[in-house]
N, C-alpha and C positions, 0 to 999 in steps of 0.2 A: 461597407463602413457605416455604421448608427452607433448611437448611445447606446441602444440595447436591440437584439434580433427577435424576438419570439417566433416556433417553431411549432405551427402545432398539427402539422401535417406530415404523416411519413415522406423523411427526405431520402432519395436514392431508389428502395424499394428492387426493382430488378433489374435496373439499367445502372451502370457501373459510373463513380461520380470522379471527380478529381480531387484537389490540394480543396479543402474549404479551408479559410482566414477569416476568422471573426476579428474586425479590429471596435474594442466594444464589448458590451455581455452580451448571454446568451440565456437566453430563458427557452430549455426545450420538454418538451412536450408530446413528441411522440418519434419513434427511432429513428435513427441516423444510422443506414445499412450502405455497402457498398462507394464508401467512399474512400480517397485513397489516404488521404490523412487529416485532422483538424487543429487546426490552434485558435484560441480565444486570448483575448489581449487582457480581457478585464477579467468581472464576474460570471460563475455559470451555476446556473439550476439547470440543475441534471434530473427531469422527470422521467425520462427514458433512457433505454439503452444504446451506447454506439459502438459502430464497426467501423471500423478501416483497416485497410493491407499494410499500411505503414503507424508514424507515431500519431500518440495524440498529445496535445498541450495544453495544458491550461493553467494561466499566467498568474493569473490571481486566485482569488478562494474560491474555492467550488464548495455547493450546496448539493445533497443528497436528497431528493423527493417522492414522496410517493408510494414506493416500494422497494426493493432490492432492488440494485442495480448491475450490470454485467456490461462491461467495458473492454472491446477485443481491439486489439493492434499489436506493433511489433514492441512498443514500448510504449507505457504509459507513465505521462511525466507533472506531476502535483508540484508547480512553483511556491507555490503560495500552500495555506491554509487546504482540507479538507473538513466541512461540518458534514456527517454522516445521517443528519436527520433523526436517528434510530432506526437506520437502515442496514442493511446490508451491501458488503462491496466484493464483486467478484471480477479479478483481471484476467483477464486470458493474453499474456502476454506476459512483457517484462513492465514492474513495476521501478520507477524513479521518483520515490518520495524523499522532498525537499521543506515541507510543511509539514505542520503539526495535523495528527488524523485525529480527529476527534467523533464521543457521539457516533460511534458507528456499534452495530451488533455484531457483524462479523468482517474477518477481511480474509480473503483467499487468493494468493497470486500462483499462478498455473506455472509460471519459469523461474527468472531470477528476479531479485529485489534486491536494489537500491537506498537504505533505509539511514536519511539524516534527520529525521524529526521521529521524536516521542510518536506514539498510535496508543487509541485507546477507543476498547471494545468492550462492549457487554458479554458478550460471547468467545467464540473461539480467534484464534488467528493462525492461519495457513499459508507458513511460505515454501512452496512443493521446489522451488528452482534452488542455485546458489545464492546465499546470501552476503553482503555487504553492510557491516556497520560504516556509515559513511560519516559519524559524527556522535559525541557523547551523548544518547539515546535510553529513553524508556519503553518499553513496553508493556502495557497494561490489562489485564481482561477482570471480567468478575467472577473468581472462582472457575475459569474455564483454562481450556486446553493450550499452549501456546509449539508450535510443532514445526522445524526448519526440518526440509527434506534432502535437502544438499549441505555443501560446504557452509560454513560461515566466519566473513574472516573480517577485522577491522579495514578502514579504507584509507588509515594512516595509523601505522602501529603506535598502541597504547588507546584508542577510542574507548569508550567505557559503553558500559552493557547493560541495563537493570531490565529485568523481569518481574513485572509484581503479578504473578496467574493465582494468585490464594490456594486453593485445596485442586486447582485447575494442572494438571500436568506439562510439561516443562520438558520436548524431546529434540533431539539432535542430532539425525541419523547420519549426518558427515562430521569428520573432525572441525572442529572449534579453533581457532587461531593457528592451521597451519600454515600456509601461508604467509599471513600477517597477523601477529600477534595482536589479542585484545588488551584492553585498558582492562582498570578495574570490574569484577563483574559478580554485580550483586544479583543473585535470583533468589526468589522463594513462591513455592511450588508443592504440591503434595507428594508428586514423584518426578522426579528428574532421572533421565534417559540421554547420556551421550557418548560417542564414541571415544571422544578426547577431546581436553579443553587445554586453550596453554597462551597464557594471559602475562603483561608486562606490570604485575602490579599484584592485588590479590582478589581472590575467590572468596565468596559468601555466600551461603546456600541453607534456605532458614525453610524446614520442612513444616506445611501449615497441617497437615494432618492430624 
């Protein structure tokens, strides 16, 4: 327990760590491997990458620094805010975003995602897993690619959906509100690619090409 932990030392390394509890921020600095899960209560600058076998938390707004960053657990869980720095975000797990992603270059989640706050990238965004609209949501890139590789369904029928990818493609290799029907859902895209969409409300689809 402190106001703030600073980290500047590889923590874990090859001996296997347990539960870390930040209660407090966290200003890290160099990786965090081999632990079995982490939460932070407040603030975290994220200079480095971390691992754990199970989730990771973090309570309040997280800051992206330095470089790309890559984030492995079973689920990774954004309470608060995401500022991306002009970085890059890679999960290797399950993503649970609950705040707004901002300022990031890229974002790629390797399973499923959890998606109730806006994301907004310079670049691509990649969700390989099933997807959930958990809440009336944007999604934003600049002129880049935006690409769900599983299902994607609202998290209470009728959620609404906006994609703004400009001349960036717009693909959806599983059916679209089967499951659970989406809200409203405005995209515009250069080419759009889906298997089936099927929406409680109406479709809008403004080709920027």
């Amino acid at each position: 327990t402190a106001s703030e932990l600073q980290l500047d030392g590889i923590i874990g390394g090859s001996r296997t760590l347990g539960a870390i509890s930040i209660t407090g921020s966290l200003d890290l600095n160099q990786a965090i491997s081999n632990a079995t899960s982490l939460s932070v209560s407040t603030t975290s600058n994220l200079g480095a990458n971390v691992t754990t076998t199970s989730t990771q938390t973090y309570t309040s707004g997280v800051t992206l620094s330095g470089a790309d960053r890559t984030l492995t657990a079973s689920t990774v869980n954004f309470v608060d805010t995401l500022d991306g720095g002009a970085n890059g975000l890679i999960i290797t797990g399950n993503l649970d975003l609950d705040g707004a992603a901002t300022n990031l270059s890229t974002l790629s989640v390797s399973t499923t995602s959890n998606l109730g706050a806006d994301v907004t990238t310079s670049s691509t965004q990649t969700y390989t897993g099933n997807a959930t609209i958990s809440d009336n949501i944007t999604l934003t890139t600049t002129n880049s690619n935006v690409t769900f590789g599983g299902t994607t369904n609202a998290g209470t029928a009728g959620n609404t959906l906006t994609i703004a990818a400009g001349t960036g493609d717009v693909t959806f290799t599983g059916a679209v509100g089967g499951t659970t029907a989406m809200g409203n859902t405005t995209i515009t895209t250069g080419v759009l690619s889906a298997a089936a969409i099927k929406v409680q409300g109406t479709i809008d689809i403004t080709n920027s090409d």
